[in-house]
C-alpha positions in Angstrom: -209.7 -23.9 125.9 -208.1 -24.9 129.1 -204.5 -26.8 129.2 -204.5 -28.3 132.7 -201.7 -30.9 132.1 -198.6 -31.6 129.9 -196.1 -34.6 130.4 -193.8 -36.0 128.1 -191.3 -38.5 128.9 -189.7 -41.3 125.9 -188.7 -44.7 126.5 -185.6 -44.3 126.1 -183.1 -42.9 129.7 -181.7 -40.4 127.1 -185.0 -37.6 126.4 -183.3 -36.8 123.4 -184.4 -39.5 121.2 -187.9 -39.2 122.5 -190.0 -39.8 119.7 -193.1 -38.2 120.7 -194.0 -34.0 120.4 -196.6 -32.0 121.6 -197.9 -28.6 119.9 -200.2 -26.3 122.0 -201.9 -23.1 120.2 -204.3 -20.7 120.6 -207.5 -23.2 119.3 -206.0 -26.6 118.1 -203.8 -29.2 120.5 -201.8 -31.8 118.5 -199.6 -34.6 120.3 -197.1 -36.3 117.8 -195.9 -39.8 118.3 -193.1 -40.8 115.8 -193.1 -44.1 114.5 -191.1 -46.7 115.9 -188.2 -47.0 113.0 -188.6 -50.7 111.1 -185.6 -49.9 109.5 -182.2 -48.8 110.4 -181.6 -45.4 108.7 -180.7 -42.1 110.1 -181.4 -38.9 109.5 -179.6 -35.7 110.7 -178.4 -38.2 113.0 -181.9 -38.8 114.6 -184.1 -41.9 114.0 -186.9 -41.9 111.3 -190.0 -41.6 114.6 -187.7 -38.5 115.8 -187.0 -37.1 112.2 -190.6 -37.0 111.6 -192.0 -35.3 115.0 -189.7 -32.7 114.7 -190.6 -32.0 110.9 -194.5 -31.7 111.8 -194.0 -30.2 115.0 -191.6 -27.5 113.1 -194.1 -27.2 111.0 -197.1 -26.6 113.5 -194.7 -24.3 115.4 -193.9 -22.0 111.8 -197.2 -22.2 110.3 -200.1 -21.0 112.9 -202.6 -20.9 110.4 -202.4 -24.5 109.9 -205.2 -24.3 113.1 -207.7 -23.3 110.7 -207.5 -25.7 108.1 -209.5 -28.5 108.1 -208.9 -32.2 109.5 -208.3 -33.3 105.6 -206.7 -30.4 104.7 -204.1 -30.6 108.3 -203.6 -34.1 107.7 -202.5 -33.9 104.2 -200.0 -31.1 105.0 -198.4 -33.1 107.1 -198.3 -36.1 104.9 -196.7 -33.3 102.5 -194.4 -32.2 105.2 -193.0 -35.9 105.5 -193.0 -36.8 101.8 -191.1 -33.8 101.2 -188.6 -34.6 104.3 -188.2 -38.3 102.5 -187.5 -36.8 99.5 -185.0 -34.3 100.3 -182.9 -37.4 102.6 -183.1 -39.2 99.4 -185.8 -42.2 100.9 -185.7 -45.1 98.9 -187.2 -48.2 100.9 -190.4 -48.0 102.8 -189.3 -49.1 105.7 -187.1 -45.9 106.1 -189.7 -43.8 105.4 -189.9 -40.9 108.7 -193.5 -42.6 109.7 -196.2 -40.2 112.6 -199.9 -40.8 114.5 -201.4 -38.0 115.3 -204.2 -36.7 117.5 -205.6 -33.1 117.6 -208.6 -31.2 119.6 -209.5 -28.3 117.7 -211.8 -26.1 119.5 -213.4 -24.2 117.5 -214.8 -27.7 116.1 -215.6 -28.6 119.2 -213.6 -32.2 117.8 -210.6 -34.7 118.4 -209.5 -35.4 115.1 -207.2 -38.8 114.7 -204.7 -40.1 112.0 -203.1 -43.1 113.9 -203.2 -45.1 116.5 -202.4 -41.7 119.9 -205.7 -42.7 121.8 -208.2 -40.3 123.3 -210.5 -40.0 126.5 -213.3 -37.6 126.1 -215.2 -37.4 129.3 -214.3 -40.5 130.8 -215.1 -42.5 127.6 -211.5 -43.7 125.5 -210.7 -44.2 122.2 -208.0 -46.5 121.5 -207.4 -46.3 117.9 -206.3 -49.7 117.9 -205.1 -51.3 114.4 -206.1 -54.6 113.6 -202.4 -55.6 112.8 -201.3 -54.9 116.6 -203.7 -57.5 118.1 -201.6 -60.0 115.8 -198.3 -58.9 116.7 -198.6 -58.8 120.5 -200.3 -61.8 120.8 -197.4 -63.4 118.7 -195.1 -61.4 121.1 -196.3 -62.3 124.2 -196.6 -66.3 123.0 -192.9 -66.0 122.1 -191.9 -64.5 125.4 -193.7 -66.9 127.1 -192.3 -70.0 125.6 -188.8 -68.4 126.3 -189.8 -67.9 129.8 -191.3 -71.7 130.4 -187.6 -72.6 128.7 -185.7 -71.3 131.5 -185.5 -67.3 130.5 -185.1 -65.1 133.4 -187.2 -62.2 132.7 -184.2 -59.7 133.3 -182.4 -61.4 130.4 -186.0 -61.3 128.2 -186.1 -57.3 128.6 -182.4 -57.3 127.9 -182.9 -58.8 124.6 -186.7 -59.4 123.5 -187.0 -62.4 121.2 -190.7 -61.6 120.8 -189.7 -58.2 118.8 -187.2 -60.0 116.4 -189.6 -62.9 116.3 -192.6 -60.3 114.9 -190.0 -57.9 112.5 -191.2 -59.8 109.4 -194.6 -58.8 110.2 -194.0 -55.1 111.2 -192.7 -54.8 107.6 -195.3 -56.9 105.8 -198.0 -54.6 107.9 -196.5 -51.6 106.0 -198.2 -52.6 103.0 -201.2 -52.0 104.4 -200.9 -48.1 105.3 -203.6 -46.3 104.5 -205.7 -48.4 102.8 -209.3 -50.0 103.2 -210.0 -53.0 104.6 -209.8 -55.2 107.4 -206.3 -54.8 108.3 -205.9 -51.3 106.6 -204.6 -49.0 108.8 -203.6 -44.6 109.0 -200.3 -43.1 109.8 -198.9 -40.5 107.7 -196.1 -42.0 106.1 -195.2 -39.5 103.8 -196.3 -42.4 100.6 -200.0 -42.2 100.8 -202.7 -40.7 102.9 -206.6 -41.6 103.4 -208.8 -39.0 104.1 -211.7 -41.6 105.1 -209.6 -43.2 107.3 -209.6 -40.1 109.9 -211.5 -41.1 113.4 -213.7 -38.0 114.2 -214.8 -38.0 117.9 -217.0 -34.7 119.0 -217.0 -32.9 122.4 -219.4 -31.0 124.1 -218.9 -27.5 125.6 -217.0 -28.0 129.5 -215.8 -31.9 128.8 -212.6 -32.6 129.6 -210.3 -34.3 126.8 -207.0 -36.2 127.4 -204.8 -36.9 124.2 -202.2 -39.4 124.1 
């Protein structure tokens, strides 16, 4: 296994609060994207998306030997590693819970495992990992936007203050409720509440392809 490239850069000016981790070992590759928080809790001073790539990524970092467990068995510890983070900050509502996607090659599995929606490209061909939920919410988005723009908004006032995200935050928290389960709008991120083994995207790679994670 060959690491040719690394970047990581947050949305934010300040890298700090970047949300998003990446863990290179000797077999297994992981990139961590910390959920966006829904709510407005805190944790060691770090939002919920930062709080929880730092947990797995301490954990990856302290516990090598989590490269030979299987993909159930690596996605459950780190659905452990967040429940136990939310119950040691005292967690109550859902949307506080620290909330991770996550996307791994392991090589000696010659796989990219996938518990999220971090997309993939496996010798040219990508995998988005795209939830159902997010199709509804942009397009919501982008209509709101839109109408505030054929009202008169100048576009530097629109990414100043986004109406479409306040006009979709009822639905980013109803969407919650449908975290790992089964069904059309059922979707995986370890949350640290529940996790679905079945809902793990398996993708398989050839000896000499080239993978991207993101």
């Amino acid at each position: 296994m060959i690491t040719k490239e690394q970047f990581i850069k947050g949305k934010r000016t300040d890298q700090k609060l970047c949300e998003d981790g990446l863990y290179i070992g000797e077999s297994m590759v992981a990139v961590i994207d910390g959920v966006t928080a829904k709510g407005k809790a805190l944790f060691e001073g770090k939002s919920s998306g930062r709080y929880a790539k730092d947990c797995l990524l301490d954990f990856l970092q302290k516990h090598k030997e989590a490269e030979a467990l299987s993909k159930e068995e690596l996605f459950l510890a780190m659905h452990e590693v967040l429940r136990d983070a939310a119950k040691k900050q005292g967690v109550k509502r859902k949307e506080d819970y620290p909330r991770a996607c996550v996307i791994v090659y392991n090589q000696p599995e010659h796989e990219v495992w996938s518990y999220g929606d971090c997309s993939c490209r496996i010798n040219g061909q990508v995998f988005t990992h795209e939830k159902a939920a997010d199709k509804v919410t942009s397009e919501v988005r982008a209509m709101v936007l839109e109408h505030s723009l054929l009202c008169g908004a100048k576009e530097e006032e629109l990414q100043d203050k986004d109406p479409g995200r306040d006009a979709i935050n009822k639905l980013l928290i109803m969407q919650m409720d449908f975290e790992n389960q089964l069904g059309p709008f059922g979707y995986p991120v370890l949350n640290g509440i529940s996790f679905e083994p079945s809902l793990i995207a398996v993708h398989p790679v050839e000896d000499g392809e080239e993978v991207v994670l993101s």
